[in-house]
C-alpha positions in Angstrom: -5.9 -24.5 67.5 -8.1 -23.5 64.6 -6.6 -21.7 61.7 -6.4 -18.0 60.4 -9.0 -17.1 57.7 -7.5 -15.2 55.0 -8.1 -11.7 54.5 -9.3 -11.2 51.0 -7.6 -8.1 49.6 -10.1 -5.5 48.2 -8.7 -5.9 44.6 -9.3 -10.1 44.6 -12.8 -8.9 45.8 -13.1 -6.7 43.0 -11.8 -9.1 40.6 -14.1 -11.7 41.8 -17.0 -9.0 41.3 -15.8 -8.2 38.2 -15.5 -11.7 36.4 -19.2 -12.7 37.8 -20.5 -9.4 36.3 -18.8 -9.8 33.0 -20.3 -13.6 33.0 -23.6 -12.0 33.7 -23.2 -8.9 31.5 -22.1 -11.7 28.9 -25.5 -13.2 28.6 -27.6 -9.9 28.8 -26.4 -8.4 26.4 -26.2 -11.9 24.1 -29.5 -12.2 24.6 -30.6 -8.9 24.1 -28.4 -8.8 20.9 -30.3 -12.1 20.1 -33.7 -10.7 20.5 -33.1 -7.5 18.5 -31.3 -9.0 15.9 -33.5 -11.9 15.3 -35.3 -11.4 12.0 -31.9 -11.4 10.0 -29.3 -13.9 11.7 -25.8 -12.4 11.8 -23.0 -13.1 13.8 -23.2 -8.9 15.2 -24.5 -10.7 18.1 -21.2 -11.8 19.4 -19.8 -8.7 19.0 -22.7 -7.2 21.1 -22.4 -9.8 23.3 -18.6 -9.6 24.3 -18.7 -5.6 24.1 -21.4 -5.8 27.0 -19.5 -8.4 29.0 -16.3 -5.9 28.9 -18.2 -2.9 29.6 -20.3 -4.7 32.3 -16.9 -6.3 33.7 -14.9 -3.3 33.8 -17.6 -1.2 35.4 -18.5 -4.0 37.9 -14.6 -4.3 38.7 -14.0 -0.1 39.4 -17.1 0.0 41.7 -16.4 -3.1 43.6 -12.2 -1.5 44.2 -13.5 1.7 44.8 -16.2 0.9 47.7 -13.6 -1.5 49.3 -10.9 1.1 49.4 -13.0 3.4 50.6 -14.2 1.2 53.4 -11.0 -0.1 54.7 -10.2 0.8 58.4 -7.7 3.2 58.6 
């Protein structure tokens, strides 16, 4: 008899979603940071950095919630 998949709520998708876009936000905005801020080294590039992977992360997460909530048969 084979198993039951689990259904995967819409806010584990979402949070899934959101960690992979914060990862990705992460390293866009890190390396942006790195690239504008390269003639005078200064650690503002973290602070870019992280401030892109929250914004990124966050944004990621809402949309993610808000299409699977809105797709779930009623």
């Amino acid at each position: 008899m084979p198993k039951r998949k689990r259904e995967i709520s819409p806010k584990e998708d979402a949070e899934s979603f959101g960690y992979v876009g914060a990862f990705a936000g992460f390293i866009v905005a890190y390396l942006s940071a790195e690239a504008v801020l390269a003639v005078r080294p200064h650690p503002i590039h973290w602070v870019v950095a992280l401030t892109g992977a929250l914004l990124v992360g966050a944004a990621t997460y809402g949309v993610i919630l808000w299409q699977r909530t809105r797709r779930r048969p009623r």
